[in-house]
N, C-alpha and C positions, 0 to 999 in steps of 0.2 A: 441515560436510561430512564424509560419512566414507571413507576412504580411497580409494574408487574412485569418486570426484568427484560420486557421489550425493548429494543432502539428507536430511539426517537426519528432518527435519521437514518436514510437507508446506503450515503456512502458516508465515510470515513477516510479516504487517501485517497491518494492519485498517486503514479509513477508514470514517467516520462521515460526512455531509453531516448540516449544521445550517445552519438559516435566519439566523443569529448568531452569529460566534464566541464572543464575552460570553457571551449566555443560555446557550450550549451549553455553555460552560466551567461555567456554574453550576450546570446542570443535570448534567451527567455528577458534577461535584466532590459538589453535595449526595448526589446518591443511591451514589455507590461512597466519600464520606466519604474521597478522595484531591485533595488540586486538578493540575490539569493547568498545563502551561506552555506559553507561546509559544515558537514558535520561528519566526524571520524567515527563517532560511539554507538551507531546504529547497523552495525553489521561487520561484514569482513572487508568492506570497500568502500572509499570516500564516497558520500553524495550530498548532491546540493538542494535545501531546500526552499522551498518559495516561501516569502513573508503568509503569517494568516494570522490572523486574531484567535483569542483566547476562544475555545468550543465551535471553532470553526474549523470548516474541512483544509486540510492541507496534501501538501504533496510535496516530489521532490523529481530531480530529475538523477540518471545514473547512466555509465556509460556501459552497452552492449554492443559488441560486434556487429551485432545482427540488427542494430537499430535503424538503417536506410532499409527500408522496405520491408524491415522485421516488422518483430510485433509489436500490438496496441499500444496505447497508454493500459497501465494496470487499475482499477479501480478496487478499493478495497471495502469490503460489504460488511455494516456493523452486526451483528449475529445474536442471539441471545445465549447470555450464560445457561450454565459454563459451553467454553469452543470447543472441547472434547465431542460431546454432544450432539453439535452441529456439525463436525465433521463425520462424524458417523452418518448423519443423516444426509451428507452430499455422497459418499458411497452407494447406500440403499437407495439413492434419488439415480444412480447411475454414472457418478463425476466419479472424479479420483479426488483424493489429498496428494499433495507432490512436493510436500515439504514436512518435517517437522515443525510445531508447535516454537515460533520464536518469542522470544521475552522482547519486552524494550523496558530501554533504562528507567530507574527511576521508580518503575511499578506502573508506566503508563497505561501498560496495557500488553495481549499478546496476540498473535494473527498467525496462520500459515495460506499456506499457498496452493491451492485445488483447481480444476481445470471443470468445467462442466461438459456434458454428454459430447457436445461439439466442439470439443476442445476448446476453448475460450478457457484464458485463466483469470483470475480474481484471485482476492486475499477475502478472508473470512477474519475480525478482527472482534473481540472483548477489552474489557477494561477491567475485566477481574484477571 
């Protein structure tokens, strides 16, 4: 954040949907020649995430039924404190919220999940 509780950056994540956690681990690892790891603590369902340096954008892949010919990649949008806030203001902008408000471990930070006018989803994400 830079001093006047702006983001400095305007994504924060990525999500992938793969039909397989495995294949997709193999498939991302062969072609970027980095392997991915599990992580079990970040929700209700394994995912893999891609290597990324320390204050760098990261991401992960997950696996959804619906991922051949589903939907995007997810991008998640850094928001200004506090996310309460900012989700209020993607309603009155005319999106939805379509999730509750999630924690991640640690105190890294929390994001949920909103749709805009055109249905496009995104994560709206803080670090308070």
């Amino acid at each position: 954040m830079s001093n006047n509780g702006q983001p400095q950056n305007a994504a924060v994540w990525f999500e992938i949907p793969v039909r397989e956690l495995k294949s997709g681990m193999d498939f991302y690892g062969n072609v970027l020649k980095n392997d991915l790891t599990i992580e079990s603590n970040m929700g209700p369902n394994d995912i893999a995430l891609f290597p990324v340096q320390k204050d760098g954008v990261g991401g992960h892949i997950y696996e959804n039924a619906k991922a051949a010919g589903g939907p995007a990649p997810l991008v998640h949008l850094a928001s200004p404190s506090p996310l309460e806030e900012a989700l209020g203001r993607v309603k009155e902008a005319g999106g939805m919220v379509i999730s509750e408000i999630i924690p991640l471990p640690d105190g890294a930070g929390r994001f949920a999940y909103c749709t805009d006018p055109d249905d496009n989803q995104f994560g709206l994400f803080t670090r308070d």
